[in-house]
ZADO-1210 file (C-alpha; in nm, 4 decimals, padded with zeros to 6 digits):
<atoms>
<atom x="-11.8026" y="-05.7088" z="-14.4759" code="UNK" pos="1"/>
<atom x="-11.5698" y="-05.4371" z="-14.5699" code="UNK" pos="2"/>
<atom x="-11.6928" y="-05.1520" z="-14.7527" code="UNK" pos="3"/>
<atom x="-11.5432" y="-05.1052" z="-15.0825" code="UNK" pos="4"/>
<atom x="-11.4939" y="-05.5152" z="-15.1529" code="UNK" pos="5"/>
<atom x="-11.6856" y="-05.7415" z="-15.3908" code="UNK" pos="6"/>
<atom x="-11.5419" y="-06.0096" z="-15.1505" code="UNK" pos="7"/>
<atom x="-11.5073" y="-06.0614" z="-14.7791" code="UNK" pos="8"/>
<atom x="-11.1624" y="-06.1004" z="-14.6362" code="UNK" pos="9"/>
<atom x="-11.0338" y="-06.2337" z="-14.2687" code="UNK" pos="10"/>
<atom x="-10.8476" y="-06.5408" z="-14.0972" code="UNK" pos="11"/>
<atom x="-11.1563" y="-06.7494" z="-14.1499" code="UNK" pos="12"/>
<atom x="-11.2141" y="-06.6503" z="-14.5382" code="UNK" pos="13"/>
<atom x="-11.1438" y="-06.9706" z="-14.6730" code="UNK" pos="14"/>
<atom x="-11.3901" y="-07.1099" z="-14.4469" code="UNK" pos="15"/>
<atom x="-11.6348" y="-06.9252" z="-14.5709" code="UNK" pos="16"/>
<atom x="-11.5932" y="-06.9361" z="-14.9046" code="UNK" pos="17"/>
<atom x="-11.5677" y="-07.3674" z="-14.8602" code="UNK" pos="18"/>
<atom x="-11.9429" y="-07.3287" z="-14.6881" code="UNK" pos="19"/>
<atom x="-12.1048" y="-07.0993" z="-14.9635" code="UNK" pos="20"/>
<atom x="-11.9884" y="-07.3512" z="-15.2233" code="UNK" pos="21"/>
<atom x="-12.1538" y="-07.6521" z="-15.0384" code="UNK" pos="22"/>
<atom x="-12.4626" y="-07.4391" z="-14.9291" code="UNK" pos="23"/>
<atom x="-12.4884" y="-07.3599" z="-15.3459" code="UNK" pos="24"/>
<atom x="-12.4709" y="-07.6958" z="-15.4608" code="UNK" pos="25"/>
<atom x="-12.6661" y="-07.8224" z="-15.2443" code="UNK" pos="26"/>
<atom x="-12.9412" y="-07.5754" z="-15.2223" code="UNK" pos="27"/>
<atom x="-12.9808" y="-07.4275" z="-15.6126" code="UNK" pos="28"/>
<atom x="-13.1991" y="-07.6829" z="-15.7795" code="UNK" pos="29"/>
<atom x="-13.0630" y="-07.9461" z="-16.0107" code="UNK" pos="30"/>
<atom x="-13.2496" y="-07.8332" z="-16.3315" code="UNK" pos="31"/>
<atom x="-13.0908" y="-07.4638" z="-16.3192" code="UNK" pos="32"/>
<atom x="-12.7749" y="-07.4065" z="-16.5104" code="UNK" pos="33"/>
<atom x="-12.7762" y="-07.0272" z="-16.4649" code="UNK" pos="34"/>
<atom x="-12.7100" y="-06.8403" z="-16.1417" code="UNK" pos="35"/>
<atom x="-12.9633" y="-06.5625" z="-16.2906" code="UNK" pos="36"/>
<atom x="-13.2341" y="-06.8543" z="-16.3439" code="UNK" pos="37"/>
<atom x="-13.1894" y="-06.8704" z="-15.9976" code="UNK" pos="38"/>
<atom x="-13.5365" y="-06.7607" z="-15.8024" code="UNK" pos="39"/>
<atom x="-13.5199" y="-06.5272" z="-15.4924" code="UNK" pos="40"/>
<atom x="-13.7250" y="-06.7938" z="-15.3242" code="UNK" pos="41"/>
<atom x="-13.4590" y="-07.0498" z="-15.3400" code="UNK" pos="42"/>
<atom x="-13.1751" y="-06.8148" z="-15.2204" code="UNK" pos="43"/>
<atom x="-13.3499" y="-06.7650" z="-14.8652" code="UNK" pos="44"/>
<atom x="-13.2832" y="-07.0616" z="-14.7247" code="UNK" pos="45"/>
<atom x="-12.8901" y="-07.0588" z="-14.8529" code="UNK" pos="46"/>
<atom x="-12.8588" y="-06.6996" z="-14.7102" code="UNK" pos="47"/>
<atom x="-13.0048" y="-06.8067" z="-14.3611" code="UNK" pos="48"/>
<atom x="-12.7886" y="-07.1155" z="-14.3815" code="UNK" pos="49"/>
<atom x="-12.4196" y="-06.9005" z="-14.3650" code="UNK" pos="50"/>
<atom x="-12.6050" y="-06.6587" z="-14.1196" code="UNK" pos="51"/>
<atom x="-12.6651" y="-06.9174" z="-13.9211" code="UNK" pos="52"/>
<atom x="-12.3138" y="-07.0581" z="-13.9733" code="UNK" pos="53"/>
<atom x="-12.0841" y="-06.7548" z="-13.9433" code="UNK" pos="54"/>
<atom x="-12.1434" y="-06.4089" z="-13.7996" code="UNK" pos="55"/>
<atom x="-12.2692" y="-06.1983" z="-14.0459" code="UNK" pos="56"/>
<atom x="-12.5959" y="-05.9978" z="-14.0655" code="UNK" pos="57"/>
<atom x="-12.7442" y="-06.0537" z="-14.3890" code="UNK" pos="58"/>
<atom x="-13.0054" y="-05.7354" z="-14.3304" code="UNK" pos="59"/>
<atom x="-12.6951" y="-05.5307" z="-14.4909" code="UNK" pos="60"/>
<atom x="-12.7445" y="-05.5100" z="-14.8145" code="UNK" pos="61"/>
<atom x="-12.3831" y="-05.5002" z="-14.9233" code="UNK" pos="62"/>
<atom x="-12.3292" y="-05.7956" z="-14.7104" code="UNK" pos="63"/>
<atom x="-12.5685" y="-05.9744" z="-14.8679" code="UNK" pos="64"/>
<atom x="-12.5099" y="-05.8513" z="-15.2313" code="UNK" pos="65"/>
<atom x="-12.1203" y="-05.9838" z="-15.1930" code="UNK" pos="66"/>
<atom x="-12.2182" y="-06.3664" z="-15.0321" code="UNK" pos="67"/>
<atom x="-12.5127" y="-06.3482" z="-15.3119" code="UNK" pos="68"/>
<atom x="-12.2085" y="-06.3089" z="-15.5723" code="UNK" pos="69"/>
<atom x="-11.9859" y="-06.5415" z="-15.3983" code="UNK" pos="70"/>
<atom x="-12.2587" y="-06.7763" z="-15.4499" code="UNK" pos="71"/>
<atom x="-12.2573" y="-06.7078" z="-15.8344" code="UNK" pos="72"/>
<atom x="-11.8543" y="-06.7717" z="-15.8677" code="UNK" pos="73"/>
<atom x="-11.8873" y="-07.1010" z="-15.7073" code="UNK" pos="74"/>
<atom x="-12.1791" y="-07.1735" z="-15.9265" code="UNK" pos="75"/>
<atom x="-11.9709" y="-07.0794" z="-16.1925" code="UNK" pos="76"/>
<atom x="-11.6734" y="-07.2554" z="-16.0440" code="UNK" pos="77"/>
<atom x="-11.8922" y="-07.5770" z="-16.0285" code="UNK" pos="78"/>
<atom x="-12.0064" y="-07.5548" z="-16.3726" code="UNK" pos="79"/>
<atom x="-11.6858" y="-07.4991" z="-16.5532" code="UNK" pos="80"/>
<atom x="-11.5300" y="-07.8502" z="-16.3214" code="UNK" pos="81"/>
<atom x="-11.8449" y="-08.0395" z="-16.4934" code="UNK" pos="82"/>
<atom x="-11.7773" y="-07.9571" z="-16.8247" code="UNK" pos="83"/>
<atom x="-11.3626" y="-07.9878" z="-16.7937" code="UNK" pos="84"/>
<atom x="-11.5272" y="-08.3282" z="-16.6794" code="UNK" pos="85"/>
<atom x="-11.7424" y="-08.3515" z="-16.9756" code="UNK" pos="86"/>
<atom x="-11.4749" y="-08.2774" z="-17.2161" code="UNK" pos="87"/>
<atom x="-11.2825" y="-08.5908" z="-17.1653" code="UNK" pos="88"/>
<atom x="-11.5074" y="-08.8075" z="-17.3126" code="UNK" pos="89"/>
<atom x="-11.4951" y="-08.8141" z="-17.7283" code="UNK" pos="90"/>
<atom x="-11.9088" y="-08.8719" z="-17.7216" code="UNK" pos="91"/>
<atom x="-12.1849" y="-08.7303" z="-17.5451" code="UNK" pos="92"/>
<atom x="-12.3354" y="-09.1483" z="-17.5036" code="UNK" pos="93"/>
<atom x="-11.9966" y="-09.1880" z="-17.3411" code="UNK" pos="94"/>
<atom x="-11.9556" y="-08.8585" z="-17.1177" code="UNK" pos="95"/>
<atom x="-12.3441" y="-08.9440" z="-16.9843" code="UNK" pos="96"/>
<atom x="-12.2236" y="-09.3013" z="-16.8920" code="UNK" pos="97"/>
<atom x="-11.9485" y="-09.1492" z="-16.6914" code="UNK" pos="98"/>
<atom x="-12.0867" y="-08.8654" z="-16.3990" code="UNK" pos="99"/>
<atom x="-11.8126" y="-08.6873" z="-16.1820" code="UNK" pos="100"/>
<atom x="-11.8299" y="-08.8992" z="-15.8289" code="UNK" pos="101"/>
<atom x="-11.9832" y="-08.6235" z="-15.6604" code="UNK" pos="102"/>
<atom x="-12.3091" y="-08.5523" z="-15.8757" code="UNK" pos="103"/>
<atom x="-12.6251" y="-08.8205" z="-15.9616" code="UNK" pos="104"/>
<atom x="-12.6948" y="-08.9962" z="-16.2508" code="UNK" pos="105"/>
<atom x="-13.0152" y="-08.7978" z="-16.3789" code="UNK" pos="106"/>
<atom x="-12.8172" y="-08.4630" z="-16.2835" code="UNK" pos="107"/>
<atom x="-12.5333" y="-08.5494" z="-16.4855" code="UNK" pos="108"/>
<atom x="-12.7346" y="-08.6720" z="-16.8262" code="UNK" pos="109"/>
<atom x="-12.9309" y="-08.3039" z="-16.8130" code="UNK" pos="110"/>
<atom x="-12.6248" y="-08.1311" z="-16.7039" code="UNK" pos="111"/>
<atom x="-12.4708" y="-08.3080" z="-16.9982" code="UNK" pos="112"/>
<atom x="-12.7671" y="-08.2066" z="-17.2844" code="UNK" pos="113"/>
<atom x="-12.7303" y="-07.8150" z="-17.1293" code="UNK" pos="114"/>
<atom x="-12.3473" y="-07.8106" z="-17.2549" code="UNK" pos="115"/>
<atom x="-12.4460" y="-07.9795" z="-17.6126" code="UNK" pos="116"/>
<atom x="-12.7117" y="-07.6710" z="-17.6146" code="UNK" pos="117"/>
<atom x="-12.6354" y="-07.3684" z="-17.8674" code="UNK" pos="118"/>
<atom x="-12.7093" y="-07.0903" z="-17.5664" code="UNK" pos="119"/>
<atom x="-12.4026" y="-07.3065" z="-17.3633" code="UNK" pos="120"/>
<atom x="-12.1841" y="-07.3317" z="-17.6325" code="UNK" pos="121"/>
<atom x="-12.2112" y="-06.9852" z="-17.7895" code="UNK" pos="122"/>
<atom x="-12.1349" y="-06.8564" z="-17.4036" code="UNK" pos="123"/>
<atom x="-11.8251" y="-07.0634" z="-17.3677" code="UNK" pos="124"/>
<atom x="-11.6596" y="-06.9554" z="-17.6780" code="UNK" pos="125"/>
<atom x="-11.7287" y="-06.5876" z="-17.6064" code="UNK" pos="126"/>
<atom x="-11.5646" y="-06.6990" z="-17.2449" code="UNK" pos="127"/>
<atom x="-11.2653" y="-06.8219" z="-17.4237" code="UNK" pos="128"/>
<atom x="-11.2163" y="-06.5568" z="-17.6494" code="UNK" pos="129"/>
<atom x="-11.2304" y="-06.3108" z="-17.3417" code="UNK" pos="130"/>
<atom x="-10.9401" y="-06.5418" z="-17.1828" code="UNK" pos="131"/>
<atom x="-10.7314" y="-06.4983" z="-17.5071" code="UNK" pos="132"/>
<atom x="-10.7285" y="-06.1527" z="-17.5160" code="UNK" pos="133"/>
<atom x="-10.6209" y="-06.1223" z="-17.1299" code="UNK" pos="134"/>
<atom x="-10.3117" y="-05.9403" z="-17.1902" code="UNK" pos="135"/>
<atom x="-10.1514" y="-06.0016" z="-16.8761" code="UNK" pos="136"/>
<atom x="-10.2130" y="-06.3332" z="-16.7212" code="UNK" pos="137"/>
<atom x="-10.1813" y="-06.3474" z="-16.2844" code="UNK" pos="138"/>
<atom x="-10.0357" y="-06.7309" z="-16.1159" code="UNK" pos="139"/>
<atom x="-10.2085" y="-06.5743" z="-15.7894" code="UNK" pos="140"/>
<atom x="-10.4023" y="-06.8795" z="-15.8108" code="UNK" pos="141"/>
<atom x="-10.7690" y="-06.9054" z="-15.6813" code="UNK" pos="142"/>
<atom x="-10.7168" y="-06.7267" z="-15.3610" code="UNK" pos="143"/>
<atom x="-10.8486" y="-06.3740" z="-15.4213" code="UNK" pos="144"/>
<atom x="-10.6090" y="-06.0568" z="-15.4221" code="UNK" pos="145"/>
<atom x="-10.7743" y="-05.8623" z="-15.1300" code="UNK" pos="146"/>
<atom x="-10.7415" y="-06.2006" z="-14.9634" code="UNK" pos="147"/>
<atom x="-10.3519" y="-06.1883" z="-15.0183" code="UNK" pos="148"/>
<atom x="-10.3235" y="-05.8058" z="-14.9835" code="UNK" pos="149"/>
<atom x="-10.5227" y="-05.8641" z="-14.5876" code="UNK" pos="150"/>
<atom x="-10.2251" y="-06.1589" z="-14.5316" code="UNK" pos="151"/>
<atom x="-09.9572" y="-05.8986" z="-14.6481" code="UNK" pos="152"/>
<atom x="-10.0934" y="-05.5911" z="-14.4392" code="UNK" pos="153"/>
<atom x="-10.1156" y="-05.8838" z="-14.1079" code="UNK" pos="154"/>
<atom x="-09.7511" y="-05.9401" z="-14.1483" code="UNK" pos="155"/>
<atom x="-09.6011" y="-05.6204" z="-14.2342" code="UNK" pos="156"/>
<atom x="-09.7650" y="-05.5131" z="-13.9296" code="UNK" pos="157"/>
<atom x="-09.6630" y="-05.8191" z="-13.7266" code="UNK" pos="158"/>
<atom x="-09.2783" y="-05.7466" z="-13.8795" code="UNK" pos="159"/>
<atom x="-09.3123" y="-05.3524" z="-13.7605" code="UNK" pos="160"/>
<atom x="-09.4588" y="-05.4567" z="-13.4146" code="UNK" pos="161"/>
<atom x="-09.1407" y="-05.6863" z="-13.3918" code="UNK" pos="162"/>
<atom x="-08.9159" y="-05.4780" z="-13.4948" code="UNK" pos="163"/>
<atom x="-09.0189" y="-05.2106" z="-13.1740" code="UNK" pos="164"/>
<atom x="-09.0681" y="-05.4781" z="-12.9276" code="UNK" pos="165"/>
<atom x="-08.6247" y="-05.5749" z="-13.0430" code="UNK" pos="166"/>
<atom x="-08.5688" y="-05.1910" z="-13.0748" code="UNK" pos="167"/>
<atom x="-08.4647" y="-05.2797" z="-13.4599" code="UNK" pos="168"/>
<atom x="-08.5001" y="-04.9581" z="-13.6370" code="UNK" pos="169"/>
<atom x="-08.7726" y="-05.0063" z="-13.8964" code="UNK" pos="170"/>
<atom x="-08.7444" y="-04.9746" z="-14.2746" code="UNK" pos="171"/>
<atom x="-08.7871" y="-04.5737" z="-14.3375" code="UNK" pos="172"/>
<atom x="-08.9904" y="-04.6581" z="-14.7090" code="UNK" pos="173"/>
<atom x="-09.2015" y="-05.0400" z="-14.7384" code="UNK" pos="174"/>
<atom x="-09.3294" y="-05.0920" z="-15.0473" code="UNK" pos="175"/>
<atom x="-09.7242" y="-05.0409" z="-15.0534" code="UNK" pos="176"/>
<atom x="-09.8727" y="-05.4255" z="-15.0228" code="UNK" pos="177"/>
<atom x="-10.0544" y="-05.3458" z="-15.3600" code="UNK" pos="178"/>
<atom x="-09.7639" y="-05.3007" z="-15.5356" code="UNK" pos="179"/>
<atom x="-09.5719" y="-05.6079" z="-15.4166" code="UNK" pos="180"/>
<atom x="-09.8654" y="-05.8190" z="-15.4732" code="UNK" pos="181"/>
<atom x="-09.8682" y="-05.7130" z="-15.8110" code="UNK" pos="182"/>
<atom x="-09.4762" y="-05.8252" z="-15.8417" code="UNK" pos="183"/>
<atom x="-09.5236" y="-06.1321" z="-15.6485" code="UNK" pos="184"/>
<atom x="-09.8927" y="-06.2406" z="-15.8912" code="UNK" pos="185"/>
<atom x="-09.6820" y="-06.1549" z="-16.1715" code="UNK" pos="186"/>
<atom x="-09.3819" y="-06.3721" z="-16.2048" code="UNK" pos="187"/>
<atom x="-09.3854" y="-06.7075" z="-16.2458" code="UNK" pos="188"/>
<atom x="-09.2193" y="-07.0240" z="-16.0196" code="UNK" pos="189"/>
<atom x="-08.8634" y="-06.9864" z="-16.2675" code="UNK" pos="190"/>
<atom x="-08.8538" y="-06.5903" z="-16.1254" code="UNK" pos="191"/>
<atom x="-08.8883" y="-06.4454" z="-16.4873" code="UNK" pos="192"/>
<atom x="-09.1907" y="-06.1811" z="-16.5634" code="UNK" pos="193"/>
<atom x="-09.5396" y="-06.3476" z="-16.6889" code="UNK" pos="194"/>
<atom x="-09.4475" y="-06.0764" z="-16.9779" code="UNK" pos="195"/>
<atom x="-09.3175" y="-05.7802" z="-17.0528" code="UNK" pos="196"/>
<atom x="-09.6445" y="-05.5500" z="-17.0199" code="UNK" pos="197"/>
<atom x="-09.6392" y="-05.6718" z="-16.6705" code="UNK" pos="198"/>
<atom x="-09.2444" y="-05.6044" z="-16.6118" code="UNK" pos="199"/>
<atom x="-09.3196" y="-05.2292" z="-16.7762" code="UNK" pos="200"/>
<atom x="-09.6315" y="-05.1662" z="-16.5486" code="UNK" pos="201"/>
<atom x="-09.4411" y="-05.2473" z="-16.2093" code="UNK" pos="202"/>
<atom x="-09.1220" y="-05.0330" z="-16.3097" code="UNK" pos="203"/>
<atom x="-09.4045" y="-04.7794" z="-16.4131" code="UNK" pos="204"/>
<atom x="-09.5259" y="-04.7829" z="-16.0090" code="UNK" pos="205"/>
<atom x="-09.1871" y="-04.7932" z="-15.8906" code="UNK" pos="206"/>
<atom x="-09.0951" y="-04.4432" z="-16.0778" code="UNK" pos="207"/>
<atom x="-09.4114" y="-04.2968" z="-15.9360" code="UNK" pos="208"/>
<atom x="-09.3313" y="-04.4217" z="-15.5871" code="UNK" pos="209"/>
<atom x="-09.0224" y="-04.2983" z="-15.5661" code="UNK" pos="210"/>
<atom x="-09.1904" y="-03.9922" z="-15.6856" code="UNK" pos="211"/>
<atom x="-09.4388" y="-03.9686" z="-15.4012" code="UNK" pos="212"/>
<atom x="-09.1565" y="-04.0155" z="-15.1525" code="UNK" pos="213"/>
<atom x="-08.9168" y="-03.7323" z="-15.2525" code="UNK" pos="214"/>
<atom x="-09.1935" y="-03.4973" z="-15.2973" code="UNK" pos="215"/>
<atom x="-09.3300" y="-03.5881" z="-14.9195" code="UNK" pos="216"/>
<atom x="-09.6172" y="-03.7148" z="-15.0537" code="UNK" pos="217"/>
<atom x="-09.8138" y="-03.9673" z="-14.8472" code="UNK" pos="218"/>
<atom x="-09.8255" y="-04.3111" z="-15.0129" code="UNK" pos="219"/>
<atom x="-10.1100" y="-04.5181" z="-15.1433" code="UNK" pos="220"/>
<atom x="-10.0327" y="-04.8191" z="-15.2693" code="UNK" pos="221"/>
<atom x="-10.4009" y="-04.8585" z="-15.4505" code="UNK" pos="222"/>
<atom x="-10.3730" y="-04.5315" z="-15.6003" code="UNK" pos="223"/>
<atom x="-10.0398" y="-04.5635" z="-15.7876" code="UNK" pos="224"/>
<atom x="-10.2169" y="-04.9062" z="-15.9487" code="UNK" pos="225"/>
<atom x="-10.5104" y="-04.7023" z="-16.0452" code="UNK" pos="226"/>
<atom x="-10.2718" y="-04.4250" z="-16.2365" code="UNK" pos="227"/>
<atom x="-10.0665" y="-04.7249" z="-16.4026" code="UNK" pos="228"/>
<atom x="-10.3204" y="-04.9733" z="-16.4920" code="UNK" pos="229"/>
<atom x="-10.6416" y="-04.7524" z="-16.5187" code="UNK" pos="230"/>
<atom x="-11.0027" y="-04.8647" z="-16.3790" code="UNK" pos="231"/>
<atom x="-11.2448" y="-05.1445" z="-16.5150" code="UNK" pos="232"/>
<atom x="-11.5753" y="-05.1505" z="-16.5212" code="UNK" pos="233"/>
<atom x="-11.6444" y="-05.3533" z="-16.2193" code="UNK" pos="234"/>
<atom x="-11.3214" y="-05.3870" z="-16.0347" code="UNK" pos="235"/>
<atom x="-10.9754" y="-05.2027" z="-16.0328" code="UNK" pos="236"/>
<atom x="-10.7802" y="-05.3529" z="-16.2745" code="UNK" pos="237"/>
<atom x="-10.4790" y="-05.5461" z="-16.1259" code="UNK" pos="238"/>
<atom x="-10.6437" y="-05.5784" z="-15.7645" code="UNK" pos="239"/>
<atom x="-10.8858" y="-05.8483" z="-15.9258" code="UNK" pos="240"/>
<atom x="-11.2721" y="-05.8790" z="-15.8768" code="UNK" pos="241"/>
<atom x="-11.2582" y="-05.8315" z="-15.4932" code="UNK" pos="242"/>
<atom x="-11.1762" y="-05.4703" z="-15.5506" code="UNK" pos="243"/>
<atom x="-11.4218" y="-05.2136" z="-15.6284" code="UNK" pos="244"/>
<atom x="-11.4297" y="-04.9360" z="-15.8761" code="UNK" pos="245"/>
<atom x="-11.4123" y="-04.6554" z="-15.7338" code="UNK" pos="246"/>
<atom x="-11.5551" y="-04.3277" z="-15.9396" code="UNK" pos="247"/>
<atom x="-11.4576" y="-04.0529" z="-16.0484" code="UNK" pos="248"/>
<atom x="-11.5620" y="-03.8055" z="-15.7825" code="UNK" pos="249"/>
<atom x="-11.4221" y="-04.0676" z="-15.5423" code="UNK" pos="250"/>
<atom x="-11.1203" y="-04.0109" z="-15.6916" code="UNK" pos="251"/>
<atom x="-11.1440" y="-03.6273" z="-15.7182" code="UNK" pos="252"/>
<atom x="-11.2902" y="-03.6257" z="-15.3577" code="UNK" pos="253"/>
<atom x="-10.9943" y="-03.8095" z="-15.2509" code="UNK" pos="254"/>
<atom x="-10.7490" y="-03.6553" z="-15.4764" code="UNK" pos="255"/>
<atom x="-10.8484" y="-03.3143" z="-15.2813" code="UNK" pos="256"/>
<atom x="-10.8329" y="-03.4780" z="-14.9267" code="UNK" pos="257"/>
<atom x="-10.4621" y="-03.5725" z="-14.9629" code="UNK" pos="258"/>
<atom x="-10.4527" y="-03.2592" z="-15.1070" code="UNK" pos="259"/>
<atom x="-10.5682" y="-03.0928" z="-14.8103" code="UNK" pos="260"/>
<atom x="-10.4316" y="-03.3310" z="-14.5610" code="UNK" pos="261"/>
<atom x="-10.0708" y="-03.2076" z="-14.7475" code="UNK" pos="262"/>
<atom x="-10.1288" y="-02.8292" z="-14.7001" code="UNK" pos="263"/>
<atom x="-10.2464" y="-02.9276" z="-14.3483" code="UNK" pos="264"/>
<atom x="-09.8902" y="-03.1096" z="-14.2771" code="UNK" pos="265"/>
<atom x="-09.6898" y="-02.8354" z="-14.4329" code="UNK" pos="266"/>
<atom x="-09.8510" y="-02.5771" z="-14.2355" code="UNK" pos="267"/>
<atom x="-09.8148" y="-02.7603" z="-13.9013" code="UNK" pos="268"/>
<atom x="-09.4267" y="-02.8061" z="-13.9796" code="UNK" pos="269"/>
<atom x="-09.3880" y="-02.4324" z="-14.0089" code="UNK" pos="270"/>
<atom x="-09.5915" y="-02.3542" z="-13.7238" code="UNK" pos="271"/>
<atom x="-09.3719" y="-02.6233" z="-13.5064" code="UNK" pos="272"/>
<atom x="-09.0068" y="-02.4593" z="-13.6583" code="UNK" pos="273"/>
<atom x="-09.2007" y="-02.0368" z="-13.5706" code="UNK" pos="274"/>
<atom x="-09.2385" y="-02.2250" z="-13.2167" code="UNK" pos="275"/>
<atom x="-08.9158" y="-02.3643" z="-13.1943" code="UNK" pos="276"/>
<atom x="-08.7379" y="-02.0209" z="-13.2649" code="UNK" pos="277"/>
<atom x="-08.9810" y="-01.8405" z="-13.0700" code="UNK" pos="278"/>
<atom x="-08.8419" y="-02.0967" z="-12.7715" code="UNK" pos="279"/>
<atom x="-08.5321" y="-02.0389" z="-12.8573" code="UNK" pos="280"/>
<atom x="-08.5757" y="-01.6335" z="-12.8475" code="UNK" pos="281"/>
<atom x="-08.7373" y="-01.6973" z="-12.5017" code="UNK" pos="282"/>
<atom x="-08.4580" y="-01.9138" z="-12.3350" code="UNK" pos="283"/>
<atom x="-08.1729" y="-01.6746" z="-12.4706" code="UNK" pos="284"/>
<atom x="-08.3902" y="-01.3631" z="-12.3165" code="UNK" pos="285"/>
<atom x="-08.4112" y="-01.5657" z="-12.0043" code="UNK" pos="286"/>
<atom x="-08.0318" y="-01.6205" z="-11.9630" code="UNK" pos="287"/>
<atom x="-07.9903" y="-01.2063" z="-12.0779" code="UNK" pos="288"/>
<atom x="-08.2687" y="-01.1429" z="-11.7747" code="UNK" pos="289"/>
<atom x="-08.0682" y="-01.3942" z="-11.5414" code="UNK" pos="290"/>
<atom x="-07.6937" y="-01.2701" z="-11.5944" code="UNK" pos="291"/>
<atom x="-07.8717" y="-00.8882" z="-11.5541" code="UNK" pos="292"/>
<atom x="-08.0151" y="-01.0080" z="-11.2092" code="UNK" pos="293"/>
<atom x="-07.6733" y="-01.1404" z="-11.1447" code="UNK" pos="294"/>
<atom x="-07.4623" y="-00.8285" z="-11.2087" code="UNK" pos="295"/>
<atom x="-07.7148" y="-00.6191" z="-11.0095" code="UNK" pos="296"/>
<atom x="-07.6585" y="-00.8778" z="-10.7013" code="UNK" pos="297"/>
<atom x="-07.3321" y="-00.7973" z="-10.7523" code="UNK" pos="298"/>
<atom x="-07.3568" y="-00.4179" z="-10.7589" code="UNK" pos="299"/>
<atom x="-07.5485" y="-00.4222" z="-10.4964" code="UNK" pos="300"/>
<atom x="-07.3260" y="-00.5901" z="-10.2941" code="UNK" pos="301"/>
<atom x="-07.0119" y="-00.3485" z="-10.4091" code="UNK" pos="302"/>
<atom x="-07.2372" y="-00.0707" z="-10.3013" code="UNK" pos="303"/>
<atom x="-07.3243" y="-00.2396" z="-09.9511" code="UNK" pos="304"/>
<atom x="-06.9384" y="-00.2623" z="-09.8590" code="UNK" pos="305"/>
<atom x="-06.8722" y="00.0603" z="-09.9902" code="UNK" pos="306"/>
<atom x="-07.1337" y="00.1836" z="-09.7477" code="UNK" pos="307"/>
<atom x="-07.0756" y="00.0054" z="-09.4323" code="UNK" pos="308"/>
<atom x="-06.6677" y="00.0945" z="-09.5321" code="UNK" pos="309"/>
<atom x="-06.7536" y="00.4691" z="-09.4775" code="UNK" pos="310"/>
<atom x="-06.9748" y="00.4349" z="-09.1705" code="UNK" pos="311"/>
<atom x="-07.3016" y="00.4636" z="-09.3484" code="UNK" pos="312"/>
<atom x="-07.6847" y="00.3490" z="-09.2661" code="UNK" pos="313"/>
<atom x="-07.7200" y="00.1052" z="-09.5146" code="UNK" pos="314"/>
<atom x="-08.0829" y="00.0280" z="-09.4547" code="UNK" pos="315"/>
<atom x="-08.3284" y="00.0930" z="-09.6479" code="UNK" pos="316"/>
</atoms>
């Protein structure tokens, strides 16, 4: 599990995530409606059951802590099916008569009394009114964004290992993942903008990019969302749930790295131009000490026929 993530990501994610759903419903007992009614006791076996099933070491706590929340979304996810379920029905006699496929009789009938209760139904319409006040809606779908952001990073690097193995000369400036994930989760199947918050915020990270790139600054995809879109409690906003938050002295730690890593640059580059003149300082005094040796081979070779002209020892 990658540090930094609420949510794992790999080639086999989905797999995992299809396997923590089961495990949940069939492991959280029927009478519990709220993942935090949930006892520790009960969770044991379901952990041991996807240690068992995938490799992953559950004695991490962060590993555990993100399949313990996976756990909760597909409780969640679970939950909100039933009552979409529910809803059809115009009476609760009715909706009882009529479980989902998947779920027993007796479940169904308590399941059904928990949504007619006041906690339930005070919850969902502080859920909805959360929903409505989403100002910028995503059509990523349910597949999370450090999911997608994994699949980008696999193949822009399977493009740029391409593009060497055909001698192609690669694209001087790609567009941070984060940032084209943002475009692509924002725009929906007719190409237009999901609104024009959204259109403002990308042009926003495109100015800043462009930015970064004349200055010489180094990139970061994740950063430029940050400046644009500001942090939530929780998650970076725009980068969904599977992202954390990362604090402030994270950010003012990191803020002085690249700081230092660009002082560190700029001081190498003039170090390799002083050693390129001082090079070139040495190979022109090399030619100067060359054509001097020359000359004097030459003089010395006047003066030797000069000598041997006039009848002259000419040793040494």
């Amino acid at each position: 599990m990658e540090k930094g993530l609420h949510l794992p990501v790999g080639d086999d994610e989905h797999l995992l995530k299809m396997e923590v759903g089961i495990t949940t419903r069939n492991f959280v007992p029927t009478n519990v409606f709220y993942w935090k009614d949930v006892k520790d006791e009960d969770k044991v076996p379901m952990f041991q059951k996807i240690q068992d099933e995938f490799d992953i070491s559950l004695d991490d706590p962060h590993a555990k802590k993100v399949i313990d929340k996976m756990m909760t979304r597909r409780f969640m996810t679970f939950k909100h099916k039933c009552h979409k379920h529910f809803k059809k029905f115009t009476s609760s006699e009715e909706a009882q008569a009529n479980p989902p496929s998947d779920v027993k009789i007796d479940d169904w009938k308590n399941m059904c009394k928990h949504f007619e209760s006041d906690r339930f139904q005070g919850q969902s319409k502080a859920n909805k009114n959360n929903r409505e006040q989403m100002r910028i809606p995503h059509t990523s779908g349910s597949k999370s964004f450090v999911q997608r952001i994994y699949e980008l990073k696999n193949n822009q690097e399977n493009i740029e290992n391409h593009s060497e193995e055909s001698n192609v000369e690669p694209v001087e400036h790609v567009e941070p993942v984060e940032i084209k994930l943002y475009y692509d989760a924002h725009h929906k199947k007719d190409g237009t903008w999901v609104n024009q918050q959204a259109e403002e915020n990308y042009e926003k990270m495109r100015t800043i990019l462009s930015e970064e790139i004349e200055e010489g600054i180094e990139v970061n995809g994740r950063q430029i969302l940050e400046k644009v879109l500001n942090s939530k409690c929780g998650y970076t906003r725009g980068l969904g749930y599977g992202v954390k938050k990362r604090s402030s002295k994270e950010l003012e730690l990191q803020s002085a790295l690249d700081a230092e890593r660009v002082g560190n640059e700029k001081r190498t580059q003039e170090l390799v131009v002083q050693l390129q003149s001082q090079n070139e300082k040495i190979l022109d005094q090399s030619a100067t000490i060359n054509e001097l040796k020359e000359n004097q081979n030459v003089f010395q070779s006047q003066i030797q026929q000069l000598l041997a002209k006039f009848g002259r020892d000419t040793s040494p």
